[in-house]
C-alpha positions as a Markdown table, in Angstrom:
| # | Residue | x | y | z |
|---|---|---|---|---|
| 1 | Unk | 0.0 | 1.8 | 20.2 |
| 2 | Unk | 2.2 | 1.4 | 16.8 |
| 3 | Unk | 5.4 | 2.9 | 16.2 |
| 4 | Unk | 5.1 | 2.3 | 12.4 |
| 5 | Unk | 2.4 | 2.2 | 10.5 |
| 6 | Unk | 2.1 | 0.8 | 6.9 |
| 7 | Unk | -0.9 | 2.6 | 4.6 |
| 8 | Unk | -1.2 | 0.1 | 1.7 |
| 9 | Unk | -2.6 | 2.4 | -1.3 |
| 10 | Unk | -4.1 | 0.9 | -4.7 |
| 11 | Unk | -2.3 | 2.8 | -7.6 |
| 12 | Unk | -6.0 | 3.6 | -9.1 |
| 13 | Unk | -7.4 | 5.4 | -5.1 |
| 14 | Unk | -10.2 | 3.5 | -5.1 |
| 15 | Unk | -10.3 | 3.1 | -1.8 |
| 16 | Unk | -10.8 | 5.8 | 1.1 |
| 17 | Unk | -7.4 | 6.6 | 1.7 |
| 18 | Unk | -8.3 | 9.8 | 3.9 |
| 19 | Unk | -9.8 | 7.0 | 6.5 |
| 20 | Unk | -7.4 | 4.6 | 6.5 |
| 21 | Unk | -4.4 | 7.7 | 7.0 |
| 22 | Unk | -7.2 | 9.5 | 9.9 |
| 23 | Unk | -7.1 | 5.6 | 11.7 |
| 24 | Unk | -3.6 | 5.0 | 11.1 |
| 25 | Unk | -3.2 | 9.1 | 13.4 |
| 26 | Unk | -5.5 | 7.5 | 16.1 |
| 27 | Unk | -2.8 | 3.8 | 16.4 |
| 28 | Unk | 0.3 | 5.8 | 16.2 |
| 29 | Unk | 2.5 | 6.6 | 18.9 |
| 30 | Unk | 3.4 | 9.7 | 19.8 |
| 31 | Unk | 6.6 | 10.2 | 17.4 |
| 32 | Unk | 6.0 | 7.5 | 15.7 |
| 33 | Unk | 5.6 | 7.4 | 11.8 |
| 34 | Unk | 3.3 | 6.4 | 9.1 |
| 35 | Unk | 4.6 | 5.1 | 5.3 |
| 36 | Unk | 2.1 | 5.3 | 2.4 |
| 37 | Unk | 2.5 | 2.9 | 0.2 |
| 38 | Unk | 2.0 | 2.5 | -3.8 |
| 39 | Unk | 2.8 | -0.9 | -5.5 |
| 40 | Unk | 2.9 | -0.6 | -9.4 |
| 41 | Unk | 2.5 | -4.0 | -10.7 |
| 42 | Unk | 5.8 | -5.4 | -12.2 |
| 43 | Unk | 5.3 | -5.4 | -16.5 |
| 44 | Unk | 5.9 | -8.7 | -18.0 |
| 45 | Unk | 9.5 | -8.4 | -20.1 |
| 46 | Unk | 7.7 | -9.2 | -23.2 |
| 47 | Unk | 5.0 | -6.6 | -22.8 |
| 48 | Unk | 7.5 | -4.0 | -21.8 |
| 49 | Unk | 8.8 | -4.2 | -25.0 |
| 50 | Unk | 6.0 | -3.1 | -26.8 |
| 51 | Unk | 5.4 | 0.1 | -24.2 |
| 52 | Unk | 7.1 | 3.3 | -24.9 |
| 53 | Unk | 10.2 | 4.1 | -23.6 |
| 54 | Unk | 9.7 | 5.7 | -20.0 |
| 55 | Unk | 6.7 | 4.1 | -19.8 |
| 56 | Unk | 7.1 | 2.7 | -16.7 |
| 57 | Unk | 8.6 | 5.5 | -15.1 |
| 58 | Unk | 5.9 | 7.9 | -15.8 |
| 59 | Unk | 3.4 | 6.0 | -13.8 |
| 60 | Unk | 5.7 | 5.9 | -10.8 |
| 61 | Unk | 6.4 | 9.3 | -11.0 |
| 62 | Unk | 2.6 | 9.5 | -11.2 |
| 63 | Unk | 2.2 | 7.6 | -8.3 |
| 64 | Unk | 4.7 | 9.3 | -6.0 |
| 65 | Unk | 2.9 | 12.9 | -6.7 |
| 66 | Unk | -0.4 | 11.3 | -5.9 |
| 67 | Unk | 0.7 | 9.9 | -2.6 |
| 68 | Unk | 2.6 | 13.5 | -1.8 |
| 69 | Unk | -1.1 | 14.7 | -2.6 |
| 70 | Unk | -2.7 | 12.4 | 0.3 |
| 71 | Unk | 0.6 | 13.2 | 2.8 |
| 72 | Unk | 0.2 | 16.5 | 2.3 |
| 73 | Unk | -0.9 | 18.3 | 6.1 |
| 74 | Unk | -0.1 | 14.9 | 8.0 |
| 75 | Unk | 2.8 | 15.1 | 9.9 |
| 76 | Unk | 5.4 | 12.4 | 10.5 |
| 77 | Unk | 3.9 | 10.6 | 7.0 |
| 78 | Unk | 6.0 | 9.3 | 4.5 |
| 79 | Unk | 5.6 | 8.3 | 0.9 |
| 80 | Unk | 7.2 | 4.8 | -0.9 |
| 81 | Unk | 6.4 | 3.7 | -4.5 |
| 82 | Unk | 8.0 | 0.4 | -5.2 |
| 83 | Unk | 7.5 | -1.9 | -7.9 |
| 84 | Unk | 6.6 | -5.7 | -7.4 |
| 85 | Unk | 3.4 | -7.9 | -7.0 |
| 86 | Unk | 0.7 | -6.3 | -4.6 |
| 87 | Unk | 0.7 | -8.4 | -1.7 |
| 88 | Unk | 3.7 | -9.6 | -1.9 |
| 89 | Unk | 5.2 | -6.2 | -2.2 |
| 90 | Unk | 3.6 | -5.2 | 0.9 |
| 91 | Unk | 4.2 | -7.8 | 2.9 |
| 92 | Unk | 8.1 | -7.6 | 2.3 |
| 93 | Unk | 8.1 | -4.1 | 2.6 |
| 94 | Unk | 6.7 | -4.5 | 6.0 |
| 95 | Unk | 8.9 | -7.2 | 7.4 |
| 96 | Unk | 12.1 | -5.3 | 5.8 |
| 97 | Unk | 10.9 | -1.9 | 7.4 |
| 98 | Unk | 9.6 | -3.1 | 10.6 |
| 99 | Unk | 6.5 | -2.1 | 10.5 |
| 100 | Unk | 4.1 | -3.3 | 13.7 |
| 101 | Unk | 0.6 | -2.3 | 11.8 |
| 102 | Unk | -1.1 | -2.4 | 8.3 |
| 103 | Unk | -4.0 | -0.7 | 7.8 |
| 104 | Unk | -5.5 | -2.5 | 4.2 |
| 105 | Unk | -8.8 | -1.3 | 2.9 |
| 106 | Unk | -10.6 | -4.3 | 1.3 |
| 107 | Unk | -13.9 | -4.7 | -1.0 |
| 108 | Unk | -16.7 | -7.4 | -0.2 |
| 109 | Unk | -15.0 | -10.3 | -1.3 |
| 110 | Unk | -16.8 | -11.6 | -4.6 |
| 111 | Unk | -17.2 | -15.6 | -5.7 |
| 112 | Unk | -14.1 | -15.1 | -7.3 |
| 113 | Unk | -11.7 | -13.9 | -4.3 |
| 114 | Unk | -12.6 | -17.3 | -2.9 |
| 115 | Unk | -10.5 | -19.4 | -5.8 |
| 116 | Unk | -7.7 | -16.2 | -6.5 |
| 117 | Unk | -7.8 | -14.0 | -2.7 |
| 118 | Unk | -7.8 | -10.9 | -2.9 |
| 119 | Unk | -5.0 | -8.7 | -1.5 |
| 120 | Unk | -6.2 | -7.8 | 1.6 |
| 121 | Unk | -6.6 | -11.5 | 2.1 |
| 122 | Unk | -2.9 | -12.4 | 1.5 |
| 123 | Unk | -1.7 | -9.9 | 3.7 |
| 124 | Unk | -4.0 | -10.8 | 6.8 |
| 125 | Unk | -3.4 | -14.4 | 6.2 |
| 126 | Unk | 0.6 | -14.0 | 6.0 |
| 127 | Unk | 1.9 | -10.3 | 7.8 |
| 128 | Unk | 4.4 | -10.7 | 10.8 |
| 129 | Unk | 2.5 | -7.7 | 12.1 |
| 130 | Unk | -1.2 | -6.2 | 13.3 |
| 131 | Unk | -3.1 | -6.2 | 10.4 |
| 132 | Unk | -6.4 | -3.4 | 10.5 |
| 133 | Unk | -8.9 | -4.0 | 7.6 |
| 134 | Unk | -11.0 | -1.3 | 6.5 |
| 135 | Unk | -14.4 | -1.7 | 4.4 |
């Protein structure tokens, strides 16, 4: 099936991540690997400012020992926090990384996803590679 597989994973877990890392087992090749991914949002210059020191830091730290949490008994799983605009984030992680599958959880889209798109969206509409929604 897929040799790598990319696990998209909202800084806030609101989505099933154990599902998305169980389907992401069944695609993988044998010896192939799977990267769980955390994107926290890029801070506007000006609001940084007003943040204290470390700020920042802390939530990716955060972040990092959540997604150890959710690697934790899977073999071959890796963890990547990275710091950039959702979709865009995992998109270029994906084509940097060469990654053949994304597995995206994705919410009913509401009236507003159809003026602003919601991530899952944005990566279906532009990844190089499989794309695998879950709801």
């Amino acid at each position: 099936m897929y040799k790598s597989i990319l696990v998209p994973i909202a800084p806030d877990h609101t989505r099933d991540t154990e599902t998305a890392i169980e389907l992401a087992k069944i695609l993988r090749d044998k010896g192939g690997k799977i990267t769980l991914l955390t994107i926290v949002e890029t801070v506007p210059a000006y609001v940084m400012q007003q943040l204290p020191d470390g700020e920042m830091t802390k939530h990716i730290v955060a972040a990092k020992v959540k997604l150890q949490e959710d690697a934790d008994g899977h073999k071959n799983t890796d963890i990547q926090v990275i710091t950039g605009h959702s979709a865009n984030g995992i998109l270029d992680y994906a084509e940097q990384n060469g990654t053949d599958c994304i597995i995206v959880a994705s919410h009913r889209p509401g009236y507003q996803d159809y003026f602003l798109g919601s991530t899952a969206a944005r990566v279906v509409r532009h990844a190089t590679c499989a794309v695998h929604v879950l709801r």
